[in-house]
N, C-alpha and C positions, 0 to 999 in steps of 0.2 A: 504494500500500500504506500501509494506514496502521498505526504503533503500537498497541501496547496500552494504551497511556498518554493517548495520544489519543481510542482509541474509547471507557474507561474515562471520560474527562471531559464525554464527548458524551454516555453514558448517565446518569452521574452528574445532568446536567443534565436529561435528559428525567425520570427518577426525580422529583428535586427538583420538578420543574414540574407532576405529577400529581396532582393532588386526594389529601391523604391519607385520606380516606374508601373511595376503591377499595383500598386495602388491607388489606384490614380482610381479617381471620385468613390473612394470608400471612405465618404463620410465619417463614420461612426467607428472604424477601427475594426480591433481586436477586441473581443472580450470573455475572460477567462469566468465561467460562470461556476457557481460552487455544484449547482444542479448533476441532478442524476436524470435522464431524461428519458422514457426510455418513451418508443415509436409508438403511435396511437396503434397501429396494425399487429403491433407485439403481441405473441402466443403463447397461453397458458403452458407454462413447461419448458417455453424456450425467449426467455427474455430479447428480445430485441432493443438495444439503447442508442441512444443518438448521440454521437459523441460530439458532430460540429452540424451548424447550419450554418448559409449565409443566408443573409436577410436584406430583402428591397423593400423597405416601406415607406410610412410619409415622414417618419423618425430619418429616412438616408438609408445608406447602405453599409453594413459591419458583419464580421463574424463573428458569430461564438461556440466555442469550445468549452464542452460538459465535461469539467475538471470531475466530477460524481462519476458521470459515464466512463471516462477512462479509468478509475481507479474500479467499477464493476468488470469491465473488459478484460482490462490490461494492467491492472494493478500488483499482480503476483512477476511481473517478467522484471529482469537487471536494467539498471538506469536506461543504460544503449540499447536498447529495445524497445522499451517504451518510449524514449525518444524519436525512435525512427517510428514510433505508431503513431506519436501525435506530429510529426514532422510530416507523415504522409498525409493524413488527416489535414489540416491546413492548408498543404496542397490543394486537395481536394476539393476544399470551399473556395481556397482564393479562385481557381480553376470555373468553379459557379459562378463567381464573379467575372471574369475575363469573359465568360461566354455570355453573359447577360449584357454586358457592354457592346458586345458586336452581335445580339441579336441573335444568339446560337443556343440551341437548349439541348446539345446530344446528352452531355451530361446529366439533366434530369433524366430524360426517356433510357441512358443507360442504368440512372439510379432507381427508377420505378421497373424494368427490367427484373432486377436484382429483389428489391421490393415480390417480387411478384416469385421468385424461384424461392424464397425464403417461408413464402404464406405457402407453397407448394411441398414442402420439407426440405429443400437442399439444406444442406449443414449449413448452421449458423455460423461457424466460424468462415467459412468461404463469405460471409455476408461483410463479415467484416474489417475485409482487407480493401476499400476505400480506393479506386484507380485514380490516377494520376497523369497517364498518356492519352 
């Protein structure tokens, strides 16, 4: 289990490490949420948690990452692993961002995709490896 202090410094760090040009009109940032969140679609027996969103609304555009959801997920693995699970993560959403900027939704339709093989039984863990390419 890790802190929130801890996973705060790990993202602070991937933040810091991103090209400040992909940010560009994310209003609202990053934000590390204490939440544990888990998917409205989530199955008795087999939890489904959300670990980041991004969000377009009238508040602007920001991400947040469920410091609770990662420590349910990925809270037993060594620093450098859960690292690269919340470094992918991130990815992930800034990625929902880029595509919403130039008008592109593959990455919803590949995350409802997924959504959709998860409510059918494919292993949860396949669920929650977050693509990036």
């Amino acid at each position: 289990m890790k802190t929130y202090s801890e996973v705060e410094k790990m993202l602070d760090k991937i933040v810091d490490d991103t090209p400040w040009q992909l940010y560009r009109e994310l209003s609202g940032g990053v934000i590390l949420s204490e939440q544990a969140k888990l998917h409205p679609g989530s199955l008795p027996g087999k939890p489904l948690y959300i670990l980041g969103e991004y969000h377009f609304d009238t508040t602007g555009r920001y991400i947040v990452i469920y410091y609770g959801s990662f420590n349910m997920v990925y809270g037993y693995l060594p620093d450098g692993e859960f690292y690269e699970k919340l470094r992918h993560t991130f990815a992930h959403e800034l990625r929902h961002h880029m595509e919403r900027l130039s008008g592109v939704n593959d990455l919803d339709r590949f995350d409802n995709e997924r959504l959709g093989r998860y409510i059918s039984g494919v292993d949860i863990a396949e669920f929650h490896e977050p693509p990036i390419g």
